[in-house]
Every structure is written in structure tokens, then in C-alpha cells.
N, CA, C and O atoms as a GROMACS GRO file, in nm:
protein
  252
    1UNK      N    1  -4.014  -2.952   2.842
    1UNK     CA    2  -4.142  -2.927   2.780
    1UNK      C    3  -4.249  -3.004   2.857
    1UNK      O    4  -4.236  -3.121   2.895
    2UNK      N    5  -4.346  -2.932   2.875
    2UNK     CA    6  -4.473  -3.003   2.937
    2UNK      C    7  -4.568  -3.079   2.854
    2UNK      O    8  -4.564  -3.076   2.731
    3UNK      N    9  -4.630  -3.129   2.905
    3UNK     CA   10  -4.679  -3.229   2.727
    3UNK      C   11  -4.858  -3.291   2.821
    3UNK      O   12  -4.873  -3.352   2.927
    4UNK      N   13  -4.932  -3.254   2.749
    4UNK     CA   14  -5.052  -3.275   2.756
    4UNK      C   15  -5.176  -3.320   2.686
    4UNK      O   16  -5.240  -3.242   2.615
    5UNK      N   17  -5.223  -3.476   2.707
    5UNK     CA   18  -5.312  -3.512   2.642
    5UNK      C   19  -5.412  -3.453   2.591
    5UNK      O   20  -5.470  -3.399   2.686
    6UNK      N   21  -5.467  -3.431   2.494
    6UNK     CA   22  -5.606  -3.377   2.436
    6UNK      C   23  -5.656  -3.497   2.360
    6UNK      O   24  -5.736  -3.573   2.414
    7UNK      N   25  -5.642  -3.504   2.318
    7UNK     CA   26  -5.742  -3.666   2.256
    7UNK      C   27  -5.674  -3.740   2.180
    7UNK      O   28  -5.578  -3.698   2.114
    8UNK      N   29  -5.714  -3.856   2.181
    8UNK     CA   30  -5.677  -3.984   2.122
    8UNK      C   31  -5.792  -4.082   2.050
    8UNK      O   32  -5.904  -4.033   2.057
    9UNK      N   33  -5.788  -4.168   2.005
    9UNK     CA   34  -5.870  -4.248   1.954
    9UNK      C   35  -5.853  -4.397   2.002
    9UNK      O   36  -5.893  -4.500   1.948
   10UNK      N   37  -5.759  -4.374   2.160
   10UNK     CA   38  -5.816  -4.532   2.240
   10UNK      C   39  -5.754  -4.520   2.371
   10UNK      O   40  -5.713  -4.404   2.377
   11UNK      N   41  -5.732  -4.569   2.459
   11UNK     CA   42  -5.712  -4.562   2.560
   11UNK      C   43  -5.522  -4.609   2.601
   11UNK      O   44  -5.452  -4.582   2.698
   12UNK      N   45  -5.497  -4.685   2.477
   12UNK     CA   46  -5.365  -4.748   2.490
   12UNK      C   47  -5.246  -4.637   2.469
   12UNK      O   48  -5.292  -4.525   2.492
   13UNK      N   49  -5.138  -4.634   2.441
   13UNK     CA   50  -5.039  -4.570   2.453
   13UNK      C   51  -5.024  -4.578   2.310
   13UNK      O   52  -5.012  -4.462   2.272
   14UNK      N   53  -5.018  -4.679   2.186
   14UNK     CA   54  -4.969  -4.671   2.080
   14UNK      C   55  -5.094  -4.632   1.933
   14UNK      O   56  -5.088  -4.675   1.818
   15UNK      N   57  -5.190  -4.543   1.989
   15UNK     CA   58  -5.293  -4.527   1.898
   15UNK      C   59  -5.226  -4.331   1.872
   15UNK      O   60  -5.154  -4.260   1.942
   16UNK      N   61  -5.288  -4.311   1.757
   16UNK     CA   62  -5.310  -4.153   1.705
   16UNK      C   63  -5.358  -4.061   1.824
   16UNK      O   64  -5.454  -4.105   1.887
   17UNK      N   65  -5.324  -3.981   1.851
   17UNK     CA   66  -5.288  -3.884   1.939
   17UNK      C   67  -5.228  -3.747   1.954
   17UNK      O   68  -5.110  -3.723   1.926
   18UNK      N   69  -5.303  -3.668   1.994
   18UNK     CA   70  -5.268  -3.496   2.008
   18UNK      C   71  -5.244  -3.449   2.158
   18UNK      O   72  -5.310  -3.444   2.261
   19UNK      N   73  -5.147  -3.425   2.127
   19UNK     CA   74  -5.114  -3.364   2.295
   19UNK      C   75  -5.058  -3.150   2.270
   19UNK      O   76  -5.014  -3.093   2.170
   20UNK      N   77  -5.077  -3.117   2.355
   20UNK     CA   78  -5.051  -2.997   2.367
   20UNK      C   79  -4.923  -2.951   2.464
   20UNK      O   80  -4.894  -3.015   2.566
   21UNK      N   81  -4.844  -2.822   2.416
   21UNK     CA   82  -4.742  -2.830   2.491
   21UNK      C   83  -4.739  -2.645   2.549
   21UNK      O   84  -4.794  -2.545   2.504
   22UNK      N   85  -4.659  -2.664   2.651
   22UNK     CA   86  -4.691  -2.524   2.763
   22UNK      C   87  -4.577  -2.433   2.658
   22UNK      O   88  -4.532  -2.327   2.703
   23UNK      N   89  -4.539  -2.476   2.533
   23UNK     CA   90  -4.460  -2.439   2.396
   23UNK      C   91  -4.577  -2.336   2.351
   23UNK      O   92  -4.543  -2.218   2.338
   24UNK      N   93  -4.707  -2.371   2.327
   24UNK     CA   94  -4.809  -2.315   2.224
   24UNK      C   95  -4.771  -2.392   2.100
   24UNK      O   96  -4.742  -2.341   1.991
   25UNK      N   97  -4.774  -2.490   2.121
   25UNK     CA   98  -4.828  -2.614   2.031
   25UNK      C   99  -4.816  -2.704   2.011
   25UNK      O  100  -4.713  -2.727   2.075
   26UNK      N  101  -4.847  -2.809   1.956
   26UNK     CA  102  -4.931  -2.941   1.942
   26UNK      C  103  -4.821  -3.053   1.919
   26UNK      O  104  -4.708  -3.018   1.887
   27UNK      N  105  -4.847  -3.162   1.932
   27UNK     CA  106  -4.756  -3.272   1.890
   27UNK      C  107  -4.881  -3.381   1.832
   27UNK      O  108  -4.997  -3.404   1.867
   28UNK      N  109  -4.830  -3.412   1.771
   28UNK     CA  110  -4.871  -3.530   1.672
   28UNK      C  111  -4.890  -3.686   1.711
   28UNK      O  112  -4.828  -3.713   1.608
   29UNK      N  113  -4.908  -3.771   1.748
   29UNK     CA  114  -4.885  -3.954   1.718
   29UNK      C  115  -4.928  -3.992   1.634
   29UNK      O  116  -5.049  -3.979   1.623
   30UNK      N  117  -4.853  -4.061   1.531
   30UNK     CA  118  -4.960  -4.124   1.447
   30UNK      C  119  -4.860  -4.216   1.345
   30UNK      O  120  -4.738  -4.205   1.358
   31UNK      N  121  -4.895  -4.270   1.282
   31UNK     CA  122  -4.772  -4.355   1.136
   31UNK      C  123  -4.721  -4.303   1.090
   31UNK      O  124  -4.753  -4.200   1.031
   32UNK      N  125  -4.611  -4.356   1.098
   32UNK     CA  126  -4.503  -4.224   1.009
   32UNK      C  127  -4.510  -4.301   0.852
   32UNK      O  128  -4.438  -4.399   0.837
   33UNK      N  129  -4.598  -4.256   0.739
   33UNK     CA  130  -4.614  -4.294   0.618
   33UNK      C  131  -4.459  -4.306   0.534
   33UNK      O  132  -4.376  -4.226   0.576
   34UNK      N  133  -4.422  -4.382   0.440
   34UNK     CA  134  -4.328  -4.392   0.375
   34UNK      C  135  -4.378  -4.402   0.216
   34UNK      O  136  -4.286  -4.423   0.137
   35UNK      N  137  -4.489  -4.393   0.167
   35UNK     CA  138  -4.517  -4.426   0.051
   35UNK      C  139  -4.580  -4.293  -0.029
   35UNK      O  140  -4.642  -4.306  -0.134
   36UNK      N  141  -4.553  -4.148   0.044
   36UNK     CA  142  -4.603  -4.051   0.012
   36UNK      C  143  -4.540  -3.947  -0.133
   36UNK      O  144  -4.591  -3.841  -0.172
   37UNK      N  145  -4.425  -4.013  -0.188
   37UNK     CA  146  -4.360  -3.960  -0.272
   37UNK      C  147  -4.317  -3.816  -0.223
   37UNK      O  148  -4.221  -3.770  -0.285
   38UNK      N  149  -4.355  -3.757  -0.151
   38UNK     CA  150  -4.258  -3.607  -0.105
   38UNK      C  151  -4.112  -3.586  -0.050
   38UNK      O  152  -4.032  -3.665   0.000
   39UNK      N  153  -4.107  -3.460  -0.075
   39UNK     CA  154  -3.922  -3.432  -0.050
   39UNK      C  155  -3.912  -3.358   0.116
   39UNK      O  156  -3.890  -3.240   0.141
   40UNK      N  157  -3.930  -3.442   0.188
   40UNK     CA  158  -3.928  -3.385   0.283
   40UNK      C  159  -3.747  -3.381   0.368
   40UNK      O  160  -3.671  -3.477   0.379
   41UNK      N  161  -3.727  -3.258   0.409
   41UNK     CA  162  -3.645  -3.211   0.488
   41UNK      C  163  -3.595  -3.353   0.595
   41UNK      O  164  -3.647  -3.459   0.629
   42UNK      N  165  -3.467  -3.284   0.619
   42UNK     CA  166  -3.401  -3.428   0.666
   42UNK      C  167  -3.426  -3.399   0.844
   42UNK      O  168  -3.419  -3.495   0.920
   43UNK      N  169  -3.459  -3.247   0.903
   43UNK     CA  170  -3.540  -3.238   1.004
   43UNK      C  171  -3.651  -3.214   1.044
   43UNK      O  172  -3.665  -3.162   1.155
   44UNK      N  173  -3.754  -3.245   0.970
   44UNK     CA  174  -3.858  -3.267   0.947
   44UNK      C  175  -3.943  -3.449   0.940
   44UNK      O  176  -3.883  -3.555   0.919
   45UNK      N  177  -4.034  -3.438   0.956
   45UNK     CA  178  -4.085  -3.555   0.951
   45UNK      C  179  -4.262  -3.577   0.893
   45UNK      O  180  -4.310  -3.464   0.880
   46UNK      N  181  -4.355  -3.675   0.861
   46UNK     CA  182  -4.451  -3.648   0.878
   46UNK      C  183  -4.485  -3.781   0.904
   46UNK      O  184  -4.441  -3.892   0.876
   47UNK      N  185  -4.641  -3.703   1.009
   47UNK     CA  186  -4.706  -3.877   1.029
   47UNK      C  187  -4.842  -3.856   1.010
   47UNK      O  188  -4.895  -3.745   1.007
   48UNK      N  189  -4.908  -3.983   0.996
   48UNK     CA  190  -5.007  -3.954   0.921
   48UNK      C  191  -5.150  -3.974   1.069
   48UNK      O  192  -5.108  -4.030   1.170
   49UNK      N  193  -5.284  -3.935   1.071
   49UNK     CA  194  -5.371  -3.968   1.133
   49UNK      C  195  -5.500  -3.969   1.119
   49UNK      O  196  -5.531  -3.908   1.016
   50UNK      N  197  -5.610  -4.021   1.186
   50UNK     CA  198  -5.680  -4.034   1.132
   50UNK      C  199  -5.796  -3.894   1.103
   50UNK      O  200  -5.785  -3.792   1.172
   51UNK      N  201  -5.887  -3.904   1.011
   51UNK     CA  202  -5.943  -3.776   1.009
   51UNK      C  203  -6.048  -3.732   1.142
   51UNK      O  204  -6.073  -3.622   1.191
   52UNK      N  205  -6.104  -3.887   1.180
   52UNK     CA  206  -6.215  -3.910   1.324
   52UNK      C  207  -6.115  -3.833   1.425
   52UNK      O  208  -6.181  -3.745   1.479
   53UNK      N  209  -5.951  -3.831   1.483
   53UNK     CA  210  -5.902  -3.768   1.552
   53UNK      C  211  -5.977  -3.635   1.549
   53UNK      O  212  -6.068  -3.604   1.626
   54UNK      N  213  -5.916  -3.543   1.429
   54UNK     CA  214  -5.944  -3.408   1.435
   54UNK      C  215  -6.063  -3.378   1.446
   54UNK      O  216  -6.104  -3.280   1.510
   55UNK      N  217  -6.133  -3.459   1.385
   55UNK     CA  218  -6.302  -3.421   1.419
   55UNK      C  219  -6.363  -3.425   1.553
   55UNK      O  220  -6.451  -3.351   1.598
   56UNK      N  221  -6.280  -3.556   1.627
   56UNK     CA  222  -6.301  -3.557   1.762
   56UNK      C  223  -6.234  -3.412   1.854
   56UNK      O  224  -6.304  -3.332   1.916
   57UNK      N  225  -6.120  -3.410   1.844
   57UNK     CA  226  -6.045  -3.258   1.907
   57UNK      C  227  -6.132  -3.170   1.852
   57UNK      O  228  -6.179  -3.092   1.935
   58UNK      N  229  -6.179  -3.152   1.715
   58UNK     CA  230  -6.306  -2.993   1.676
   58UNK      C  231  -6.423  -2.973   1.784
   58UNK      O  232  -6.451  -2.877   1.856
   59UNK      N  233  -6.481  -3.097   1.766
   59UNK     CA  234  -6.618  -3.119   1.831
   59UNK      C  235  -6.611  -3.118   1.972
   59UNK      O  236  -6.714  -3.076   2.024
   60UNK      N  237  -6.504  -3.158   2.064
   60UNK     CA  238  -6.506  -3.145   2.175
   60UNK      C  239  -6.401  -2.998   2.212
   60UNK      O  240  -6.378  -2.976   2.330
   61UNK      N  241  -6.366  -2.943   2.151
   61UNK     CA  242  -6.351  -2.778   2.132
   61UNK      C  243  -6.218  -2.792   2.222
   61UNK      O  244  -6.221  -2.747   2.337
   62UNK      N  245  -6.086  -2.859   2.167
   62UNK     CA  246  -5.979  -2.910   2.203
   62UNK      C  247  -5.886  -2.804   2.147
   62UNK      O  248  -5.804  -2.744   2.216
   63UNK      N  249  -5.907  -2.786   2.009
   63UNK     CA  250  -5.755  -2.740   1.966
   63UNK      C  251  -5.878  -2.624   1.870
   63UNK      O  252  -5.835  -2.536   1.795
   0.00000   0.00000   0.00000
């Protein structure tokens, strides 16, 4: 898989982050929350990010 930055919210390696894949679609970085009460699937996962990410990827016409 090819894997491609689209935005982040810092320059370091361990901040929230969207990358794009030559798949047709997206990958995630972000906290993987534990306090969400949901039944999530045992291959499945969720992480959480910030909302300034997506607004940043909208506004700069990313995703």
C-alpha cells in the first residue's frame, strides 16, 4: 500500500493525521479512546481526532 500525507496538525510523527492511500482511502492517526462505551467489533477499531484536523483537510481542499 502506498500511503500519503495530507495533513496533520504538527510537524512531528506522533500528532493526528490523515494520509491517503493509492487503495481510495484514507487512514486515520489519532488516540485510540477507551472511555466511549461502544460495542465495537474485535476487527475494527476507533480513534479519535481533532475537529481543527478536518477543517484543516476541508479548507485546504484535501479530502
Amino acid at each position: 500500500m502506498k500511503v500519503t500525507k495530507l495533513v496533520s496538525t504538527c510537524d512531528i510523527k506522533d500528532c493526528p493525521t490523515i494520509y491517503a492511500t493509492d487503495r481510495g482511502t484514507l487512514l486515520v492517526q489519532g488516540e485510540t479512546p477507551t472511555d466511549h462505551g461502544l460495542e465495537i467489533p474485535a476487527h475494527e477499531n476507533l480513534v479519535e481526532i481533532p475537529m481543527e484536523l478536518l477543517q484543516k483537510a476541508i479548507r485546504d481542499n484535501l479530502v
